[in-house]
N, C-alpha and C positions, 0 to 999 in steps of 0.2 A: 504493500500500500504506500510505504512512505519509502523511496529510495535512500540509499547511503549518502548519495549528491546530497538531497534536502536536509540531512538529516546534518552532513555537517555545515550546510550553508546556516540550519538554525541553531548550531554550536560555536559559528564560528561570528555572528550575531547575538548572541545568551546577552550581551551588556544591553544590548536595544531590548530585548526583551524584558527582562529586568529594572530596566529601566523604568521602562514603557508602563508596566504593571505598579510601578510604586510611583508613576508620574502622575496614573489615572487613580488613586484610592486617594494620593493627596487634593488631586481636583475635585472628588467625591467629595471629601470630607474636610478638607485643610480649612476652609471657611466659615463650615457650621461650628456653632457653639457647642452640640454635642457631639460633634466629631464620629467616629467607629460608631460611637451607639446606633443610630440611626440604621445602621444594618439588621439590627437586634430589633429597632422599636418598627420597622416596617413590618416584618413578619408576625410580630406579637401582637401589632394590631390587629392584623386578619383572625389569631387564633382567638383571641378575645372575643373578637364579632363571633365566629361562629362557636366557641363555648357557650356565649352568652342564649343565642337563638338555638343552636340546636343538642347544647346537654341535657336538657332533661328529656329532651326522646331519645337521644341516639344512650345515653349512658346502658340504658337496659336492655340494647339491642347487643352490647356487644358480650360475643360469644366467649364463657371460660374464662373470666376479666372481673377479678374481687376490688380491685384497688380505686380507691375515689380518684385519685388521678387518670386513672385508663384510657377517660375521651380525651382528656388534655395532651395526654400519651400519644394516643392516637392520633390527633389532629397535628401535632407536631412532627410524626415520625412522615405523614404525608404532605402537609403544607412545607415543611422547610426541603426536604429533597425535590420536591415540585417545583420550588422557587429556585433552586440552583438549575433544573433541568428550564427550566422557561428563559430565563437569567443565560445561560447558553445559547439556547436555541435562538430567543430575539437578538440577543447581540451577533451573534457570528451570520447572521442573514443580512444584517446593515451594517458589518466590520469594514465592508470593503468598498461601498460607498462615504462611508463617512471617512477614511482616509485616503480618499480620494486625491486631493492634493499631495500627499507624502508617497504615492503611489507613481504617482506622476515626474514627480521629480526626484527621486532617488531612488539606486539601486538597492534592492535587499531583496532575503527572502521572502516573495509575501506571505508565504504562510506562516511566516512568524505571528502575521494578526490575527486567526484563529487559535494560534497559543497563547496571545496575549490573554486572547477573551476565554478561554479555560483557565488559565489562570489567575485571572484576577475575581471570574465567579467560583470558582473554588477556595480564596484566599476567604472572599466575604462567606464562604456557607461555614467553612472552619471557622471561624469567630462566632457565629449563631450557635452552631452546633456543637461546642466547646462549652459552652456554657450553658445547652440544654443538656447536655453529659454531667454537666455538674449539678444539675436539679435532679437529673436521676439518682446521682450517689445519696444527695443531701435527703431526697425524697424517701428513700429504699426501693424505690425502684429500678435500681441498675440492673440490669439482664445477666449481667454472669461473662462467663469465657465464651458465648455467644455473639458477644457484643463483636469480637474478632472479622465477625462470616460479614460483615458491614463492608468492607475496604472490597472485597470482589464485587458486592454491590454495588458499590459507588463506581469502580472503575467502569462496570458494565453501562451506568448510566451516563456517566461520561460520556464514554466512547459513542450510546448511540445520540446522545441530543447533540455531539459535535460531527458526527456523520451529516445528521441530519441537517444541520445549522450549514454546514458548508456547502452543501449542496443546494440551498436554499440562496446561501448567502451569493455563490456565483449567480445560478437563475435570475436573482434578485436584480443583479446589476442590468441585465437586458430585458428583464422585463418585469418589471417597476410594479405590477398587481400582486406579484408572489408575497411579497412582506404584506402587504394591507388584506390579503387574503388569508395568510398564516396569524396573525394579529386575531382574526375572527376566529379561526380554526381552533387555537391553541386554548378558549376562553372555554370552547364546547368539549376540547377535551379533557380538561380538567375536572367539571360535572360529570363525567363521562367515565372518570375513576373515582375508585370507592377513597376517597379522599378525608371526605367530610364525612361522607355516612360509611358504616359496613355492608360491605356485599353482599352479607346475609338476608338483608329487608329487600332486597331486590328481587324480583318477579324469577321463577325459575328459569324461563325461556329466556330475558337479557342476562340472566347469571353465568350460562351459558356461551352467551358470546364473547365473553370478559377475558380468554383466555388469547380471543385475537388482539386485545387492546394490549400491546406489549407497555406500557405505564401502568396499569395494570399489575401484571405480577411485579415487577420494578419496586412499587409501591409496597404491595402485597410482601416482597420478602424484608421492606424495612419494618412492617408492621410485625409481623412476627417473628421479628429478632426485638422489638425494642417494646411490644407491647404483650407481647405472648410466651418471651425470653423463650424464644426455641427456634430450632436452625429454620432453613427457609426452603421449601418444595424447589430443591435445586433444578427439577425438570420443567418444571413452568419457567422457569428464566430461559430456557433453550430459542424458544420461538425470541425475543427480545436479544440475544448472542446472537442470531443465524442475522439478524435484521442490522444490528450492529455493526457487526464485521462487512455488509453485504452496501451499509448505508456508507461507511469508511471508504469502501473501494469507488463506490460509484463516486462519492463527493471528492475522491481525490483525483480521479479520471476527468472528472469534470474540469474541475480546479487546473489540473497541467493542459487541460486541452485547449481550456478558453484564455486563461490566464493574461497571455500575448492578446488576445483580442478586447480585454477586461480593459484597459487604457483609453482606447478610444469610447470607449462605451461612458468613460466617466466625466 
């Protein structure tokens, strides 16, 4: 997927990158009053909203789940890795318009910009999720030596929402509907995962289709490492791996084919 070539053009680059990553979280933040926080209070807003409206239904839907914290559990084990997968997704579809001008006049790797924007929503979900790991300790609800099976998790959702993002994000540049279409898309698929509620209260017939939504099990195995403390139906993540890897190749095929043609377009 990623040649040697690329791979040392973005080693031989690492200070742009790094840079770039610690240039963009100071323009985030270097201004506000609360600084970093603000990573922390966007996400907990949403979880607040929906505790507030939908705890006292959902708490007693969820299945095998004693702890008064559980929805709160719940809502954060799917709201915050949601938000890093969206948080990918829309940025690396408008990475490469919005550096438009630096694309233009200097040479580099561009894929370095797709690294940037993994790494810099990776950098903000570690900070949220740092300190929801520390609610679990203080809580007693930390999962155990389960908490481990997270990192292949994580990488797997990585890999597909920047498959995804890059191949959007190239698209994107020639034709300017894809982002404002994904913008709709991405709102319906969120409802669309057991997120907010358990998939249990769901009609038998759409429960059934849940296994094609690869966010879905994604979802589905943070839940039941952080709110079930128990490993995760390592086969249900197969269909979201095969999409993964498959989303990688096309998005990079894309990326070296158009690339050259990406300039004028901008």
């Amino acid at each position: 997927m990623i040649s040697s070539a690329m791979l040392k053009g973005v080693w031989a680059y690492r200070g742009f990158v790094v840079g770039s990553v610690k240039r963009e979280f100071q323009a985030k933040y270097g201004n506000a009053v609360l600084g970093a926080a603000w990573t922390v209070l966007n996400p907990l807003a949403m979880i607040v909203v929906y505790t507030v409206i939908f705890a006292q239904v959902m708490r007693s839907k969820l299945p095998g789940v004693d702890s008064s914290f559980a929805y709160s559990i719940y809502l954060c084990a799917g709201v915050l890795t949601w938000g890093l997968f969206t948080e990918i997704t829309t940025r690396a579809q408008t990475v490469f318009i919005e550096h438009a001008n630096l694309i233009k006049k200097l040479q580099f790797p561009r894929i370095c910009l797709p690294l940037i924007v993994v790494l810099n929503a990776t950098l903000n979900f570690g900070i949220v999720f740092a300190l929801f790991t520390l609610f679990l300790l203080a809580s007693g609800n930390f999962p155990g030596w389960v908490f481990a099976a997270l990192l292949p998790v994580l990488l797997l959702q990585i890999a597909l929402a920047i498959g995804l993002g890059m191949l959007l994000g190239v698209l994107n540049v020639f034709f300017r509907d894809v982002g404002q279409f994904f913008g709709i898309f991405i709102q319906f698929w969120f409802w669309l995962t057991p997120i907010v509620y358990p998939a249990s209260i769901l009609p038998e017939e759409v429960r059934a289709l849940l296994p094609w939504n690869p966010m879905a099990s994604v979802i589905g195995a943070y839940q039941d490492i952080l709110v079930h403390a128990k490993s995760p139906d390592w086969s249900s993540l197969a269909l979201p791996a095969v999409l993964a890897v498959l989303l990688c190749m096309l998005g990079m095929q894309t990326f070296r084919k158009r690339s050259g043609e990406m300039v004028d377009e901008l």
